[in-house]
ZAMI-682475 format. One record per residue (C-alpha): residue in one letter; residue number from 1; x, y, z. Coordinates in steps of 0.001 Angstrom, whole numbers, plus 500000, padded with zeros to 6 digits. Layout:
<atoms>
[atom A,NUM,[X,Y,Z]]
...
</atoms>
This chain:
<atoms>
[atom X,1,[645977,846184,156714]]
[atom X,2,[647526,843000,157902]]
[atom X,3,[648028,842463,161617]]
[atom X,4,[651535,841939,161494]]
[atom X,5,[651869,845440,159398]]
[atom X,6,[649637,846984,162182]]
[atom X,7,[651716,845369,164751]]
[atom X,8,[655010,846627,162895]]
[atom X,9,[653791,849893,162553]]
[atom X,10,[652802,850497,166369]]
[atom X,11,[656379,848429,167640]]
[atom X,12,[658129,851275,165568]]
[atom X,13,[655999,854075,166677]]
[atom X,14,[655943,853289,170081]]
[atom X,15,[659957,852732,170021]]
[atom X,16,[660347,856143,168575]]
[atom X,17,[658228,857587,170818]]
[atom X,18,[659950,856111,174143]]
[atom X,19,[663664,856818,172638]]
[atom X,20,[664223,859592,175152]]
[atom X,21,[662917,858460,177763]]
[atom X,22,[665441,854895,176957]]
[atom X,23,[668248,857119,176355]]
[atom X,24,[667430,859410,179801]]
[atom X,25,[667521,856203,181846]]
[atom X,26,[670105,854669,180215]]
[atom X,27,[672582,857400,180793]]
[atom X,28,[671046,858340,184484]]
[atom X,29,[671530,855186,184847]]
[atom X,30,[675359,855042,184102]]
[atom X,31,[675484,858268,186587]]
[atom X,32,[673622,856845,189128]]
[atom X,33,[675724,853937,188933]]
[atom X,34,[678735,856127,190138]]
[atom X,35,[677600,858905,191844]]
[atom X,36,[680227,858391,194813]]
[atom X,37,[682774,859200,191887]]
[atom X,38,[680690,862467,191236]]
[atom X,39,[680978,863826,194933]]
[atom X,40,[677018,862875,195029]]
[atom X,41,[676461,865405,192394]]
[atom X,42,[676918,868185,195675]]
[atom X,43,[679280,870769,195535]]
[atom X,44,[680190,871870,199237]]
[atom X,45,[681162,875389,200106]]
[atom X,46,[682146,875561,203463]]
[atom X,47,[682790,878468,205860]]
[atom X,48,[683643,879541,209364]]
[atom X,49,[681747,881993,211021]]
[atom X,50,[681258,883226,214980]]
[atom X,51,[679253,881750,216938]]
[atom X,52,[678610,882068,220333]]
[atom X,53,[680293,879913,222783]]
[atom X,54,[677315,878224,225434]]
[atom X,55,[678259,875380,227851]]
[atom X,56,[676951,872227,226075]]
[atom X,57,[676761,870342,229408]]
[atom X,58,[673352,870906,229391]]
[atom X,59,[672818,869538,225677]]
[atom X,60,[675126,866786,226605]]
[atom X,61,[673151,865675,229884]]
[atom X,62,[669944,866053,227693]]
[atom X,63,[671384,863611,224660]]
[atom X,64,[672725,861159,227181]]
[atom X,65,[669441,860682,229125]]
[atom X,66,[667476,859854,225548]]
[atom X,67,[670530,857584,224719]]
[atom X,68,[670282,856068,228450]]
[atom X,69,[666260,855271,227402]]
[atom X,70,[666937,853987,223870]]
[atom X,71,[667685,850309,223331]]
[atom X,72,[670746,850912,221166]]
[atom X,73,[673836,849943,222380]]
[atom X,74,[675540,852519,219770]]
[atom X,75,[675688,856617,219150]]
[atom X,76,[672981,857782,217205]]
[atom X,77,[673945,858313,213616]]
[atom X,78,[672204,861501,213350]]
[atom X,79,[670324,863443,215925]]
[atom X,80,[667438,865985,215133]]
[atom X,81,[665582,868635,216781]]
[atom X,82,[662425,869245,214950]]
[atom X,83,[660642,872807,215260]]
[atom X,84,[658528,871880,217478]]
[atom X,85,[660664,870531,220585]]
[atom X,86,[660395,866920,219026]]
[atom X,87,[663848,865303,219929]]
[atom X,88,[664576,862065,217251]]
[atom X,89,[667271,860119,217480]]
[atom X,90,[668330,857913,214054]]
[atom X,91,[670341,854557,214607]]
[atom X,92,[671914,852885,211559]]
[atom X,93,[671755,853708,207939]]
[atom X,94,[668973,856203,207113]]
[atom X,95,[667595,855764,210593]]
[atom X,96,[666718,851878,210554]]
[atom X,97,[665644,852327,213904]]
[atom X,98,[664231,855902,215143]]
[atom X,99,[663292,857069,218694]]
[atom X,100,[660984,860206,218823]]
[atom X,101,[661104,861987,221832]]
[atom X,102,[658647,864484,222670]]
[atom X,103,[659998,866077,225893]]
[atom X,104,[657203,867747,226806]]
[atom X,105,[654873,864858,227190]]
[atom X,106,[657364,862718,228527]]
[atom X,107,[656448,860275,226034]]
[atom X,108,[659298,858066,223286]]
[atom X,109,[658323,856229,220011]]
[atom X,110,[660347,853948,218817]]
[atom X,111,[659866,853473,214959]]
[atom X,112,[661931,850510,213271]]
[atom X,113,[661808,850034,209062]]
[atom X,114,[661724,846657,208004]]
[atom X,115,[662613,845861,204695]]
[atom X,116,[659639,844108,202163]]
[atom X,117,[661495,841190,200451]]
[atom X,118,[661899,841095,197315]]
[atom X,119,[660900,844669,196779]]
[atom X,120,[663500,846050,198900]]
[atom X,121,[666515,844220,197309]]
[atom X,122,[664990,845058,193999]]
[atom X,123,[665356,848570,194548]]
[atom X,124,[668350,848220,195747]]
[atom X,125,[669601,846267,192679]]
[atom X,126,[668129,849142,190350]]
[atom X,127,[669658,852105,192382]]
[atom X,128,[673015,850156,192714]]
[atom X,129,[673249,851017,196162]]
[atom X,130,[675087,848592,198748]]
[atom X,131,[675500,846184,195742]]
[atom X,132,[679223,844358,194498]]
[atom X,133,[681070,845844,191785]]
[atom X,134,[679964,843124,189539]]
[atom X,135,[676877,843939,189394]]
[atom X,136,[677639,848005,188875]]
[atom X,137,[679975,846631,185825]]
[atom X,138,[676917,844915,184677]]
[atom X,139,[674019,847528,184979]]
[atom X,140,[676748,849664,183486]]
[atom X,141,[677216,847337,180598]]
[atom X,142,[673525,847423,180316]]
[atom X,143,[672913,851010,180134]]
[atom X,144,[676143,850656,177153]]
[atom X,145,[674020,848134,175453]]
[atom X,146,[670253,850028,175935]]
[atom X,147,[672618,853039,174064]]
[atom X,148,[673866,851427,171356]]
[atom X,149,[670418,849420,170839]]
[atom X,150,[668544,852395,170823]]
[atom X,151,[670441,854642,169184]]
[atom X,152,[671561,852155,166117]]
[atom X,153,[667732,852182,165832]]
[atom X,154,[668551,855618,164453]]
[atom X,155,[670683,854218,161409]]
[atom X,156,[669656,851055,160627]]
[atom X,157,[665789,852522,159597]]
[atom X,158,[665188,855393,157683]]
[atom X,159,[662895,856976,159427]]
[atom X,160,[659687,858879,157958]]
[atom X,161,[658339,861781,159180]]
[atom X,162,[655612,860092,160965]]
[atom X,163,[658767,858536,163320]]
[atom X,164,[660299,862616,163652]]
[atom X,165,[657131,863203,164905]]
[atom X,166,[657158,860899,167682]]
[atom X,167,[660189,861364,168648]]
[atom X,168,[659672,864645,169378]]
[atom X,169,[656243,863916,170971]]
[atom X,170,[658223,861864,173137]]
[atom X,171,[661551,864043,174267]]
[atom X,172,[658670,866835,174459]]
[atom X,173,[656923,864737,177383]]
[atom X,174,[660578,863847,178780]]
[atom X,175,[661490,867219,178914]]
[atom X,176,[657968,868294,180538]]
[atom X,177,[658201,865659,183144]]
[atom X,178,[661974,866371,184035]]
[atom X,179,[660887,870004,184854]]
[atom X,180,[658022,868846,186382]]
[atom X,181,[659439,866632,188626]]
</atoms>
């Protein structure tokens, strides 16, 4: 068999074999893309129930001391109390900057993320998060285009059994590592 036959052969088989895993991320992809349109893909149910009422002035005092020894000039975007006591206070976006508290040591971490360049704008690029609309409109016109590519693949070859097969080899292992994951 010739190389380029060989080469021919394993270009189609391999293509038919990663079409659902192409179409999966291409149409994840355009979801991902707008999620905020999607409500986050959460539905909320909310209710009020009784609770009951405790003077917070104690909870208050408490917050405001661990405030009082952070270096943030801000609120906290999110404050946690972990099971065991642990106190954490989150500053920015996905808490950037953290302080641990661990009140009964009398001891506070501070924890800061810094980003790895060009990794982190990478990722960012690929989830489309904090990015222009121009560049949504175009990873949106990409998915479009991954779609059409791979699924004209379907018409423009006739495909032989030998392709069926690997197709379904393929959305098989999709489908396995969707419920897997």
């Amino acid at each position: 068999m010739k190389p380029q036959a060989t080469m021919r052969k394993i270009h189609r088989w391999a293509g038919f074999f990663i079409l659902g895993f192409t179409l999966f991320y291409a149409v994840t992809g355009l979801l991902l893309n707008h999620r905020r349109e999607f409500g986050y893909f959460v539905e909320k149910e909310r209710r009020t129930l009784a609770a009951p009422a405790l003077d917070s002035s104690a909870v208050t005092r408490a917050l405001a001391a661990y405030e009082a020894a952070c270096e943030e000039k801000r609120k906290p975007t999110v404050v946690r109390v972990k099971n065991d006591g642990t106190v954490e206070l989150l500053y920015g976006s996905h808490g950037v900057v953290t302080y641990v508290f661990r009140p009964g040591s009398g001891m506070m971490e501070r924890i800061e993320k810094k980003e790895i360049q060009p990794f982190h704008r990478l990722n960012r690029l690929h989830k489309a998060a904090r990015t222009s609309a121009a560049w949504i409109a175009a990873a949106d016109l990409a998915s479009i285009l991954i779609l059409v590519t791979a699924l004209s693949a379907l018409f423009l070859i006739r495909p032989r059994r030998s392709d069926w097969l690997m197709l379904a080899a393929g959305i098989f292992l999709l489908v396995i590592t969707v419920a897997w994951g």
